[in-house]
C-alpha positions in Angstrom: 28.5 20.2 71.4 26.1 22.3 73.5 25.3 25.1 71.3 26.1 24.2 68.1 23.3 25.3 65.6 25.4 24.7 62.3 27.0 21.4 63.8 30.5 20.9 61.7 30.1 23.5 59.3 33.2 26.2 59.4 32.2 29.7 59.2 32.5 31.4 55.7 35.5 33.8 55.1 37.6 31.4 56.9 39.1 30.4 53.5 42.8 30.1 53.5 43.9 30.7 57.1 46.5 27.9 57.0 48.0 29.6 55.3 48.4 32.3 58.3 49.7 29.4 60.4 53.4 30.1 59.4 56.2 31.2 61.9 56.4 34.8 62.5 55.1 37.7 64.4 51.2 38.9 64.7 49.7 40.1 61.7 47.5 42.1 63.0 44.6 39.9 63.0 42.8 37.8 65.6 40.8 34.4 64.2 38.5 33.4 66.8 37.1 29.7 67.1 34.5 28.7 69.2 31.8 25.7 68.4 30.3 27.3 65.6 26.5 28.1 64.1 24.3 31.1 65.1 25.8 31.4 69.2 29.7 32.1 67.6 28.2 34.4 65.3 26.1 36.5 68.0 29.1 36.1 70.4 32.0 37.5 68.2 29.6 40.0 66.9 28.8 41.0 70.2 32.2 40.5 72.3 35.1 40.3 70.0 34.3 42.4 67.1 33.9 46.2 68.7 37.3 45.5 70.2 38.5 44.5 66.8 37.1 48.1 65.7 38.4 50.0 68.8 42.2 48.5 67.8 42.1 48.3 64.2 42.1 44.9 64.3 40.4 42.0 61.4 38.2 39.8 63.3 38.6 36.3 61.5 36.9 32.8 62.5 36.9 29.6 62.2 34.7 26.3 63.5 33.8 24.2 65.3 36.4 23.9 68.0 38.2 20.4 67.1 40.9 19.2 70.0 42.5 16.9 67.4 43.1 19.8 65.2 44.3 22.4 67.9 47.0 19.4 68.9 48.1 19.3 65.3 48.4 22.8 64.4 50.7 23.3 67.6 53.2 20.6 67.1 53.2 21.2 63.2 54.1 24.9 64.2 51.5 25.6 61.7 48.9 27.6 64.0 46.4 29.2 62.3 44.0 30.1 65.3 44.7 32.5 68.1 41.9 32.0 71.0 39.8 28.8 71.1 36.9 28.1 73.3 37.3 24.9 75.0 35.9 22.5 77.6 38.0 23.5 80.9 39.4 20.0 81.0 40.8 20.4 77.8 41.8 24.0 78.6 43.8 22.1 81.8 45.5 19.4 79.8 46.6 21.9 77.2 48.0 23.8 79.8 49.9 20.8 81.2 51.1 19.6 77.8 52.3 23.0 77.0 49.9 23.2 74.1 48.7 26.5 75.3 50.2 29.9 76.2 50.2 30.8 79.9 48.6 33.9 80.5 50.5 37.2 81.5 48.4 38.0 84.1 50.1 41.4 83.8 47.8 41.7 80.8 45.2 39.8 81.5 43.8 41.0 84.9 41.5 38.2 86.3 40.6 39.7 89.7 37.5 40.1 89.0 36.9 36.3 87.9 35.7 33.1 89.8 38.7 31.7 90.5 37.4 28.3 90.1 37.2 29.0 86.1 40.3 30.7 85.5 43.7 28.5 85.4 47.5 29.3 84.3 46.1 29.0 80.4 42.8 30.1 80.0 40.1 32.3 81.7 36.0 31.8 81.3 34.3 32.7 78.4 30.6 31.9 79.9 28.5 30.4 82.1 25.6 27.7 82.5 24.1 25.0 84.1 23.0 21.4 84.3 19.2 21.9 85.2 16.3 19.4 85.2 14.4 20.1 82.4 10.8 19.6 82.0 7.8 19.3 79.8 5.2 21.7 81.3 2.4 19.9 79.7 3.6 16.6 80.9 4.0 17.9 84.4 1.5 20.9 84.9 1.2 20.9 88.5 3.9 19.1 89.9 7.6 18.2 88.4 11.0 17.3 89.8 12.9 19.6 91.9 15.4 17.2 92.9 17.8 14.8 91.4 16.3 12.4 93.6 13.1 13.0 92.5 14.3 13.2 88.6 15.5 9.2 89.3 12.0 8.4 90.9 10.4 7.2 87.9 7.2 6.3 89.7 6.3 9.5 91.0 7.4 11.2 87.5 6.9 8.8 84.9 8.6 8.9 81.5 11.9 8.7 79.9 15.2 10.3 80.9 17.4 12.2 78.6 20.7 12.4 79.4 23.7 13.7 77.0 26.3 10.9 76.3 29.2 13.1 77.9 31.2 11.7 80.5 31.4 15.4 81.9 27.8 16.1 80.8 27.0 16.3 85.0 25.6 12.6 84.4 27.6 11.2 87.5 27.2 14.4 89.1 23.4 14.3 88.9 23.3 10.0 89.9 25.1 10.4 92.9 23.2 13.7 94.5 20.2 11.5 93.7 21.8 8.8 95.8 22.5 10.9 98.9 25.6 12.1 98.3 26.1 15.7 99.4 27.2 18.1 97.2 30.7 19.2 99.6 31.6 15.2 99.0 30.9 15.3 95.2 34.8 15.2 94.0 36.4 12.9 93.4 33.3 11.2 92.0 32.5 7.5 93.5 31.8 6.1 89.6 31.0 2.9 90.9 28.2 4.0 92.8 27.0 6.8 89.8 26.7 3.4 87.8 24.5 1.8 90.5 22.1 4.4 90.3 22.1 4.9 86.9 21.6 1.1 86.6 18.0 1.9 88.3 17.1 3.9 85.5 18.6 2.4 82.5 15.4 1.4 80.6 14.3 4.6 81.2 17.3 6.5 79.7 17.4 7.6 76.2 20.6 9.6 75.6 20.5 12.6 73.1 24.1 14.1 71.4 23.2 17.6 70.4 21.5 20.3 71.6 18.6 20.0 69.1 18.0 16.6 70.3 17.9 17.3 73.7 15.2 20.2 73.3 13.1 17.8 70.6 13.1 15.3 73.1 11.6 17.3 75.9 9.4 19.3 74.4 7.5 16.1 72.2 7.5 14.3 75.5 9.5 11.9 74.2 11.8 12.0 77.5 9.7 14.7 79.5 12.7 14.9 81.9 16.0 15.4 80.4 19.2 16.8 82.4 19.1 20.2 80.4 22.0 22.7 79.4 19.7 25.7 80.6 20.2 28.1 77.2 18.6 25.7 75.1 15.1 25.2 77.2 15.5 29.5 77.3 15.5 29.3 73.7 13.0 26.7 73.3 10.9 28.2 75.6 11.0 31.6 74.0 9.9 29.3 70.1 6.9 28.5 72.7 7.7 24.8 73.1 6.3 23.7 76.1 9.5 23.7 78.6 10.6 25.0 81.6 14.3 25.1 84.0 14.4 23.6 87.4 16.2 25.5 88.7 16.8 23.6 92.1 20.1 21.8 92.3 21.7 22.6 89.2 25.2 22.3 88.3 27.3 25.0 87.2 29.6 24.7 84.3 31.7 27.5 82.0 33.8 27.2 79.2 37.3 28.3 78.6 39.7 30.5 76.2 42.5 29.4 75.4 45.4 30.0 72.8 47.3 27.6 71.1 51.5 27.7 71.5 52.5 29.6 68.7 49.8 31.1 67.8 50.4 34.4 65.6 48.7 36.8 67.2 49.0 35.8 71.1 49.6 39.2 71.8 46.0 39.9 70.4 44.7 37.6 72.1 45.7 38.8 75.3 44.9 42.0 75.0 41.1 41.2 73.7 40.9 38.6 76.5 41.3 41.8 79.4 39.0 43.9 77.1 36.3 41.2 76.8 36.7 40.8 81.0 36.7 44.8 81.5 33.8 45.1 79.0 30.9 44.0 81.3 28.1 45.3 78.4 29.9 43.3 75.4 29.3 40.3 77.9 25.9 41.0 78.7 24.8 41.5 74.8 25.8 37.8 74.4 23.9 37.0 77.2 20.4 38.6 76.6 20.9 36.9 73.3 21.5 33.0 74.6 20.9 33.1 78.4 24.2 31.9 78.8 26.1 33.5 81.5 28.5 36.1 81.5 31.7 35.8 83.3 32.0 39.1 85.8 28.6 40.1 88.0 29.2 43.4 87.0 27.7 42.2 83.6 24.5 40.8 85.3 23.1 44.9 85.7 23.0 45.2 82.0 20.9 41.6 81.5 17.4 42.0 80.8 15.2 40.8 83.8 13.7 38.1 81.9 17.2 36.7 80.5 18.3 37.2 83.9 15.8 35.2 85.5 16.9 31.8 83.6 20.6 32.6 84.2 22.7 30.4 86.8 24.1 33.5 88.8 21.3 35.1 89.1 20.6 36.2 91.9 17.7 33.9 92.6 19.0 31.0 90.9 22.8 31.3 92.0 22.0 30.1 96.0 20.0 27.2 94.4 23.6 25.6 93.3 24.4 22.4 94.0 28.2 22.5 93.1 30.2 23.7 90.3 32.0 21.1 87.7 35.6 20.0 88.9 37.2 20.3 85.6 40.6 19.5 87.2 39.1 15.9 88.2 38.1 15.7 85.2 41.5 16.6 83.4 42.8 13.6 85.3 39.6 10.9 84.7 37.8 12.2 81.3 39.5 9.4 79.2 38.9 6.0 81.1 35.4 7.7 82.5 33.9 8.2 78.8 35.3 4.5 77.6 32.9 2.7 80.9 30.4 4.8 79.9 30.0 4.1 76.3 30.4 0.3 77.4 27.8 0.8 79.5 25.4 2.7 77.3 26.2 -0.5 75.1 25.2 -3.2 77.0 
């Protein structure tokens, strides 16, 4: 997943929380699970823990985020999670399926929020974007600023990383380099994102992690790779050789959710309106991963150089192309991914 560090390893202290999973009221606890490694660390050290304090609350977590799991857990009846970050598609099928607590938006107050990222069942835990992603000694003077010019592999020469994610922006990106204008994105043509990326196949080398995509770019293995913007930050902060285009990117978010019968709900509600109402605890994460927070009031306590490589900046944010339609994706993720791995195949 995007910023895993410690890819499938839980957390320590998580150590009989099954356990917890039982029916019954809270127990004073929240357990927290997000995708795991050195980002959930710094983000429930930063945005979940001084609520914990301020409430007398025990922070507990657990890792990575697993769907299969969450599903099981909630028609066992044997929860032992309380808020899990998600994809939003996910976050809309729980919904749907009842696998998730609707929000009281008594509790919760999401006025301040992008609508787009909040739904009956979850609101946004952060923000970032598809960019083009480049190798600045591969392209010193001149590099793609355009989709269209990221397919042109004349003019830019070199391999293509893409991540094999059917809602990795891959379509997204084929079809805006095919004309297509961002208004008349959704619902995807797929037929026509397959054309495109037919153009470029050879070219293509797809990369699953997010320590794959940033060795790729920065060896120059694939010079151009369609980037989640925190990890060229970060790799550009180690000194690797790699910048965001910002031009055309896509912005995506990720969602919290909790799981129907989770123990501590009521927890979980309550930290969820803290964590909104707390534009600092956002911003701590932020300067930390350059991944967005979820309220512009946050963006005045971002340092100007984390600021400047964030999506909703205010230099980057008019440079948009669209934001991910998570609810077309709710609808289309399954029989999307199973062409694309056939295609990826062939």
């Amino acid at each position: 997943m995007k910023r895993v560090l410690t890819a499938g390893l839980a957390l320590t202290g998580v150590l009989g929380l099954a356990a917890c999973g039982a029916a019954g009221g809270s127990d004073n606890q929240l357990t927290v699970v997000e995708w795991g490694g050195q980002d959930q660390k710094t983000h429930v050290k930063a945005g979940v823990e001084p609520w914990g304090k301020e409430q007398g609350v025990t922070i507990k977590q657990d890792s990575p985020t697993d769907y299969a799991k969450f599903r099981a857990q909630v028609e066992s009846g044997k929860v032992s999670w309380d808020v899990v970050e998600v994809e939003p598609n996910f976050a809309r099928t729980a919904c749907d399926k009842g696998w998730a607590v609707k929000l009281d938006k008594s509790v919760v107050d999401t006025s301040t929020l992008n609508p787009e990222e909040v739904s009956d069942c979850a609101i946004p835990v952060l923000e970032y974007a598809f960019t083009i992603g480049y190798n600045t000694k591969k392209f010193p003077n001149a590099h793609p600023t355009t989709w269209a010019e990221f397919f042109d592999t004349k003019k830019f020469p070199g391999k293509r990383g893409f991540w094999k994610y059917a809602t990795g922006a891959i379509f997204e990106a084929a079809l805006l380099a095919d004309g297509v204008k961002p208004a008349d994105l959704y619902p995807l043509d797929i037929d026509r994102a397959f054309k495109k990326l037919d153009t470029i196949k050879d070219d293509i080398v797809f990369y699953e992690t997010g320590e794959q995509q940033q060795q790729l770019v920065a060896s120059g293995e694939a010079p151009l790779v369609q980037a989640w913007n925190g990890r060229i930050y970060a790799a550009a902060k180690e000194g690797q050789p790699v910048a965001n285009e910002w031009n055309q990117h896509l912005l995506s978010y990720d969602n919290l959710v909790i799981p129907k019968g989770a123990r501590n709900a009521e927890n979980a509600q309550k930290w969820m309106d803290w964590y909104i109402k707390h534009p600092e605890a956002q911003a701590a994460y932020t300067n930390a991963t350059a991944y967005g927070p979820i309220t512009k009031d946050a963006l005045d306590h971002v340092k100007p150089d984390v600021l400047a490589e964030l999506p909703t900046s205010p230099d980057n944010a008019p440079k948009r192309a669209a934001i991910i339609d998570y609810s077309y994706w709710a609808e289309h993720y399954d029989e999307v991914s199973e062409r694309l791995n056939e295609w990826a195949a062939q």
